[in-house]
N, C-alpha and C positions, 0 to 999 in steps of 0.2 A: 321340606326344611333342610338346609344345605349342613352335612356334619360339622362339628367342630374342629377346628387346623388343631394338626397334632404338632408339639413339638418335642426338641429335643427330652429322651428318657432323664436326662440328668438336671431335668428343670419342671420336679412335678408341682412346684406350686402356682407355675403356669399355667402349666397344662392343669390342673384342679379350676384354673380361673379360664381355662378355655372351655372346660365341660360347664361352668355354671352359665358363660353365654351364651352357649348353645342351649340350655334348657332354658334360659329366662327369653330368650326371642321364641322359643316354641311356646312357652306360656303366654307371652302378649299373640301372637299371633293364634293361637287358640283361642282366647276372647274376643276377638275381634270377628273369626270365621263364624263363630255361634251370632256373632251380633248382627255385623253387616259384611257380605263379601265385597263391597266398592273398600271399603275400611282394610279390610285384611290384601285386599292388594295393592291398595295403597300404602302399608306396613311392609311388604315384601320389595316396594318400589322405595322406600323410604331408605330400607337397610344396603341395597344394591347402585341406587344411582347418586350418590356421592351430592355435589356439589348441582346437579340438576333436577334433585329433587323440585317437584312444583308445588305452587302457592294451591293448586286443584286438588293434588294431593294432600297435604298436608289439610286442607280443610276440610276433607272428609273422613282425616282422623281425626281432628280437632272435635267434634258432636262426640265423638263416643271417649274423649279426653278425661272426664271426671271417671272414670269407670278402671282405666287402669294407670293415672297419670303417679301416683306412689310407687307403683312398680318398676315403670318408667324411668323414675327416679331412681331407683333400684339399684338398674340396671347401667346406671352412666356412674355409678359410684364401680362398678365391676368392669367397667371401660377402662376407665382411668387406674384402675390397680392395675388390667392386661398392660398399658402403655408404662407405665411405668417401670412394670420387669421387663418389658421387654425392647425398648427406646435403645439399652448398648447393643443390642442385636442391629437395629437398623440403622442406627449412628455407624458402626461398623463393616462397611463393605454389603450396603443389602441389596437382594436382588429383588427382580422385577415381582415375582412370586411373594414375596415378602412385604413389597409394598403396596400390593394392592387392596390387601385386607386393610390397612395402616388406612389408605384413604377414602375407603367405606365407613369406616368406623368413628374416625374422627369426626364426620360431615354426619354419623349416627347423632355422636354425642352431643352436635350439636342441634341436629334435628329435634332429640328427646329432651333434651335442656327445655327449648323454648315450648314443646307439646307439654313440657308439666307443670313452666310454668305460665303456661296459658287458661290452664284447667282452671273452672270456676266450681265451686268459692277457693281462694288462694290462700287461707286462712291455714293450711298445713305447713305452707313453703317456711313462713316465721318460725312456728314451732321446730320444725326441722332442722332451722338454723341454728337451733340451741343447741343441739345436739352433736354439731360436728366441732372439732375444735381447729382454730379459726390460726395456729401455730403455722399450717400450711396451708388453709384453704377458706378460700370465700366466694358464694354460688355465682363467679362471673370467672374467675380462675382458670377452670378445668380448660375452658375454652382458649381463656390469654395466653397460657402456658406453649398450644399449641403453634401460637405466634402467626395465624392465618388470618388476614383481616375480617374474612367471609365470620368466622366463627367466631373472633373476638366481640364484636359488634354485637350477635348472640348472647356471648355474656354479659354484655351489657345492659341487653334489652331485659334476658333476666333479672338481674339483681334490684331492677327495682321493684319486681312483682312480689320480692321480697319484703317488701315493707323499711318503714321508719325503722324497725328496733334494729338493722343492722348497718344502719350508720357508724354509729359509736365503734363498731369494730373493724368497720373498711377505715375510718380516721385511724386508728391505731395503727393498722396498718401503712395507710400513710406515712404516719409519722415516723414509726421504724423499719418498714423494710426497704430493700435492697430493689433497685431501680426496676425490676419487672414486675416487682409486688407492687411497688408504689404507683407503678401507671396502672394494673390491674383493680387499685383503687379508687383512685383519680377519676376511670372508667366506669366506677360502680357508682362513686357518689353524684357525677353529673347526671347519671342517668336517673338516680333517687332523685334528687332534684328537680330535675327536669318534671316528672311525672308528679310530684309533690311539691306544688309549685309556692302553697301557702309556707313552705318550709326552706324555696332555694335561695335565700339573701343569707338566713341563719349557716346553712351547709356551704354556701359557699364562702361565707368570713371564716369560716373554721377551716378550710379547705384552703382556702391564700394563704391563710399564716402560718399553716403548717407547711406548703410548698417555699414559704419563703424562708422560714428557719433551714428548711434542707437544703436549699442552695445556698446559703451564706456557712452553712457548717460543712461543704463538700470538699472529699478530701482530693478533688481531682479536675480541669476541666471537666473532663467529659462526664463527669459526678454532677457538676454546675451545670451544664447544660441541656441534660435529663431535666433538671428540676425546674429549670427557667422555663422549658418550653412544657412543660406539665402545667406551669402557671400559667403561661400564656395562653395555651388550647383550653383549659378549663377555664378561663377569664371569659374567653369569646364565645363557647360553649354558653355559658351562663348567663352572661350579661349582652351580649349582641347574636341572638339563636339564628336570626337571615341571615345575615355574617357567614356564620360559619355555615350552616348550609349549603353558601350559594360557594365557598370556598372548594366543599366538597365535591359539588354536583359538575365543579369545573373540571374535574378529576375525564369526565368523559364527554362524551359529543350530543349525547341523548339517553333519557332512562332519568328514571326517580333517583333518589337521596341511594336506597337501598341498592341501586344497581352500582351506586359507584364506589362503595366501597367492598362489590360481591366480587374477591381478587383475593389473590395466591397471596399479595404484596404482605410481608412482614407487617403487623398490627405496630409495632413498637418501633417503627424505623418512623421520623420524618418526613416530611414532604417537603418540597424544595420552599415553599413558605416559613419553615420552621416547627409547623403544624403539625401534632396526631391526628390523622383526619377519622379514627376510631371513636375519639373523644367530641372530636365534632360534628360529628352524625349525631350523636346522643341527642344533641336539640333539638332534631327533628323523627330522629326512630326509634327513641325513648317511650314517648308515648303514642309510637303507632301497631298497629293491629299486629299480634304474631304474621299473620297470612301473606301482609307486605312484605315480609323478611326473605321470604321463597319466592322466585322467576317466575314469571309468567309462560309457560310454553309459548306464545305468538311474539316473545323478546329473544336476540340474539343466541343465538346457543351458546355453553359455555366451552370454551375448550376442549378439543380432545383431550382421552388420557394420557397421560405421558408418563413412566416411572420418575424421569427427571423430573416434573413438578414434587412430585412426593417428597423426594429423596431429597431436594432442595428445603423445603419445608421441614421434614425431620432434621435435616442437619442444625437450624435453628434451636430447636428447643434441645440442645444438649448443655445448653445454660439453665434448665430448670429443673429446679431439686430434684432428689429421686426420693421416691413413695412417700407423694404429695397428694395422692387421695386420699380420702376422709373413711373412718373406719366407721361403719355403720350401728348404731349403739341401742334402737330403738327396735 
């Protein structure tokens, strides 16, 4: 079990939330070694290889998911509070050493996102949702924030696992927040949609009129254009799902739906269509398997590592609030 990164003396409640990570990955990974060892190294490959985690792996933490999938959960709410105190550190001048933890972690919290909520029966993830309050955060967020296509999509594919009853509060959202809240919305509600499909004509009239009042009430271009093309990509999203699909899959030369949005590329930037192609995956990886979301070892390799990719991707989210995790109440 690799110690915990120490840091500065004059930042202990970092460091307090460095030691709980370290004990809470020794805890999941101690249930796992008693359960199955294919599991627990596949857990140890989970936390260390970043963005090439595989679909082989993940599926053989997936059987022993109901077992520690709460903790799991836990555990991605203590992520998101380390990233949050510590984002002006790497926003600021960070080094190579500093960002390599940064990009394990992030591709963790997406990893255990979708491992919990894959976990059957899903019937906690709702209740769960009651309890966090919904002022900064909503179970697709954690991931938008970090503004990586790979992981935004993740939360997308989450929030519909979360059920019908958090609609009402991704609309709210919609309707008041501030342009990376509103597409971390937009995101959650096509994916409900999508997956709840007796219900997408109802979510999506609610979801146009609200995209249409925000663009005629914007106080700026580029306020209006945010919101027009939130309209548009959830219009095509919902109502033409080949569409947007085959918009997506244009993105590369070969590979599923999944491989073409598995990219460094800003979640919230456009495509030269005018398109979030975030939002237009949702139609087709909405309601597909956790399993597809992770490479297949016999598909292209991903990128080496590079600090510059990192350090590229952190300098994006220094537009997103600070301590925007969810404080755990249960």
């Amino acid at each position: 079990m690799r110690p915990a990164l120490r840091v500065e003396d004059t930042d202990p409640e970092l460091q307090t939330l460095e030691d709980e990570l370290a004990l809470g990955e020794q805890y999941l990974e101690s249930i796992l070694v008693l359960a199955d060892g294919e599991a627990a190294r596949a857990f140890v490959a989970m936390r260390t290889q970043a963005e090439r985690f595989s679909a082989s792996g993940f599926t053989a933490l997936h059987r022993w998911a109901p077992i520690f999938a709460l903790r799991g959960y836990r555990h991605t709410v203590t992520l998101q509070a380390v990233f949050d105190l510590g984002r002006a550190r790497l926003v600021d001048g960070p080094t190579a050493a500093e960002l390599r933890p940064y990009w394990e972690r992030v591709h963790l919290l997406g990893h255990l996102t979708v491992l919990a909520a894959a976990a059957e029966p899903a019937d906690w993830l709702a209740e769960m949702a009651q309890t966090f309050a919904w002022r900064a955060w909503t179970p697709s967020f954690p991931l938008v924030r970090e503004r990586i296509l790979r992981l935004a999509v993740r939360g997308g594919w989450a929030s519909a696992r979360f059920g019908l009853g958090v609609v009402a509060p991704y609309l709210q959202r919609l309707a008041t927040g501030q342009p990376l809240h509103a597409f971390d919305a937009a995101l959650g509600l096509v994916s409900i949609a999508t997956v709840h499909a007796a219900e997408r004509r109802a979510i999506g009239g609610e979801l146009a009129a609200i995209l249409r009042a925000r663009e005629s009430a914007g106080r700026d271009p580029v306020h209006r254009q945010v919101f027009a093309a939130l309209a548009r990509s959830t219009r095509l999203a919902l109502e033409q799902p080949d569409d947007a699909q085959r918009i997506v899959l244009g993105r590369v030369h070969r590979g599923g739906l999944a491989r073409a949005v598995d990219s460094d590329d800003d979640a919230a930037e456009l495509d030269a269509s005018g398109y979030y192609p975030a939002i237009l995956a949702m139609a087709g990886l909405a309601p597909a398997s956790a399993a597809s979301l992770f490479p297949v070892e016999a598909e292209a390799p991903a990128p080496p590592w590079a600090p510059e990719r990192a350090a590229e991707t952190v300098a994006r989210t220094r537009v997103a609030p600070p301590r925007a995790a969810p404080r755990w109440t249960n």
